[in-house]
C-alpha positions as CSV (number, residue, x, y, z in Angstrom):
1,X,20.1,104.2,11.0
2,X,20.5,107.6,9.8
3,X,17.8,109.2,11.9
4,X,14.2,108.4,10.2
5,X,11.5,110.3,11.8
6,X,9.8,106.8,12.8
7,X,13.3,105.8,14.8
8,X,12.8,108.5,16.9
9,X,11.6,105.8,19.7
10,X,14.4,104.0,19.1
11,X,17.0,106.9,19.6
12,X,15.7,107.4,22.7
13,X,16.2,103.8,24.3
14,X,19.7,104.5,23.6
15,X,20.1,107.9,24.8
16,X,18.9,106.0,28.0
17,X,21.4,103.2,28.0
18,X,24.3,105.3,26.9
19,X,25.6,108.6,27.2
20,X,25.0,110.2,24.0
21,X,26.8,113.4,22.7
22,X,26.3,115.3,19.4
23,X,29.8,115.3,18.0
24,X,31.5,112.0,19.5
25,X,28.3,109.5,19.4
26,X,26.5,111.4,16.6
27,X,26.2,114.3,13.9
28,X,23.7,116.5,12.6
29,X,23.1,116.5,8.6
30,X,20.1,118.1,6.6
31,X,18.3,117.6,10.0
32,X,19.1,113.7,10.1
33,X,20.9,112.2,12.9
34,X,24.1,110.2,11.4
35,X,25.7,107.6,14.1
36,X,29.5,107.9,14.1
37,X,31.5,104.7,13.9
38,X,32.4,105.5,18.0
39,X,28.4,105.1,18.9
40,X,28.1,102.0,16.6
41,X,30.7,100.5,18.4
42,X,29.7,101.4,22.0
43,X,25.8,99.7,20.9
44,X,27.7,96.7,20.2
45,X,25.3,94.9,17.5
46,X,23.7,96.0,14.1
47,X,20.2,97.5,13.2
48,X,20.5,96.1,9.9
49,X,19.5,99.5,8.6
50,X,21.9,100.7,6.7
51,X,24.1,103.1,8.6
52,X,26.3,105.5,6.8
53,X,29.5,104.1,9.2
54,X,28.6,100.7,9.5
55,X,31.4,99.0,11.7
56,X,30.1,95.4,11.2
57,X,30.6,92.5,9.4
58,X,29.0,92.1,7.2
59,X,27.7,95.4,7.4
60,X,23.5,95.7,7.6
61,X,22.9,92.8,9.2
62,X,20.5,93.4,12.2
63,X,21.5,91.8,15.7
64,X,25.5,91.2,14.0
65,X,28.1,91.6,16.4
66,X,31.5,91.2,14.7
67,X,32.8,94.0,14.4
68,X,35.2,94.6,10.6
69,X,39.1,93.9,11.3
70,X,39.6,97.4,10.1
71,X,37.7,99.1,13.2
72,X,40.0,99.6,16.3
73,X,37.6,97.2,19.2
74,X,38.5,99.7,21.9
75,X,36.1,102.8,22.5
């Protein structure tokens, strides 16, 4: 999810389960929201929409939770 004006909703649900700061959990680019590969983690499964850090695999699959052998599992 790279921050679509129609995920908006969906931001918010997770702003409400997690904390959420701009620089650890996400970054600002050309006034997009880009998740880092620490948030992706911490949310545990995939939206299956194509996020630039992907940390599962295989990567865009919605509702995957394995996570690549490349990413450290501990937050």
């Amino acid at each position: 999810m790279q921050g679509e004006s129609g995920e908006f909703d969906s931001l918010l649900l997770h702003m409400e389960k997690f904390s959420f700061e701009e620089g650890v959990d996400y970054y600002l680019e050309k006034g997009k929201i880009i998740y880092t590969e620490h948030y992706l983690k911490k949310r545990g499964t995939c939206c299956g929409k194509g996020c630039r850090h992907c940390v599962f695999d295989p990567p865009y699959t919605k509702g995957n939770k394995i996570l690549k052998e490349n990413t450290d599992k501990n937050l």
